[in-house]
C-alpha positions in Angstrom: 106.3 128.6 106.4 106.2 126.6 103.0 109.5 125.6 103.2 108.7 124.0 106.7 105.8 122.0 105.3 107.9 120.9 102.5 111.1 119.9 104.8 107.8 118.3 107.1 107.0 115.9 104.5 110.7 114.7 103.1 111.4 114.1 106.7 107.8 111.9 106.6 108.9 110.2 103.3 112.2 109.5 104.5 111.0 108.3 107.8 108.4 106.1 106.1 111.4 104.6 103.7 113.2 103.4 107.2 110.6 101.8 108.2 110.3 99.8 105.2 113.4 98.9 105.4 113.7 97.6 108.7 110.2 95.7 108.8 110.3 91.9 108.0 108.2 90.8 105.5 107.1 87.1 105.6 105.1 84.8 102.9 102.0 83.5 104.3 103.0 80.1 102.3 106.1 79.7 104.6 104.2 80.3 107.7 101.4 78.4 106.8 103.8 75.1 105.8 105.8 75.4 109.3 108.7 76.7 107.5 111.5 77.0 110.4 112.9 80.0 109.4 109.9 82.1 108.5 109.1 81.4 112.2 111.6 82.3 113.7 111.8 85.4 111.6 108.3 85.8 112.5 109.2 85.5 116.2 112.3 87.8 116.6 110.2 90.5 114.7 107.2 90.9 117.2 109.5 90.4 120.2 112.0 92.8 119.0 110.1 95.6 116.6 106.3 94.3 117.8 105.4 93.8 113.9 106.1 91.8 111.1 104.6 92.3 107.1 102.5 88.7 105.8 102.5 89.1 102.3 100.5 86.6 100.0 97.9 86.4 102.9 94.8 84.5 101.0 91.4 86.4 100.8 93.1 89.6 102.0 92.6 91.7 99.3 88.4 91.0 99.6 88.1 91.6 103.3 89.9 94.7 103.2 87.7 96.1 100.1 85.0 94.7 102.3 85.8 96.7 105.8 86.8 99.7 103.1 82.8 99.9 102.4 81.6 98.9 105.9 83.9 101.7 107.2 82.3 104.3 104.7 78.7 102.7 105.0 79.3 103.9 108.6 80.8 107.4 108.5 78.0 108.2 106.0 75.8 107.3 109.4 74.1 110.3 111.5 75.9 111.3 114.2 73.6 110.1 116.8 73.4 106.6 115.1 77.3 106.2 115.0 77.4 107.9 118.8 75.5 104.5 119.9 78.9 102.0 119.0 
């Protein structure tokens, strides 16, 4: 049974390498100029795989700290209070 958990998660690692690998990742810089390429990079990857990485995407890093305490401000919530959303 061990062994199967442990062959469970390299087979998860592995599986979350590949899809690093195969996921475009485009600068928010380029997109935001127009830059040709970076849109059509952008566009083959959500026709073709339906997602595409935007790194360097300003004010990210505060509205995901931001919905990171909104997210536990709610799950701290009674039941019946977080039952009404």
């Amino acid at each position: 049974m061990f062994q199967f958990f442990i062959n469970l998660l390299l087979l998860g690692s592995f599986m979350n390498i590949a899809a690093v690998e195969i996921l475009d990742i485009i600068p928010y810089e380029k997109i935001a100029k127009g830059d040709l390429t970076a849109i059509q990079t952008l566009d083959k990857a959500l026709h073709e795989k339906g997602i595409v990485g935007v790194r360097g995407v300003p004010g990210y890093k505060e509205k995901y700290e931001q919905f990171i305490t909104a997210a536990r401000a709610f799950s701290a919530l009674p039941e019946e209070i977080k039952e009404r959303y």
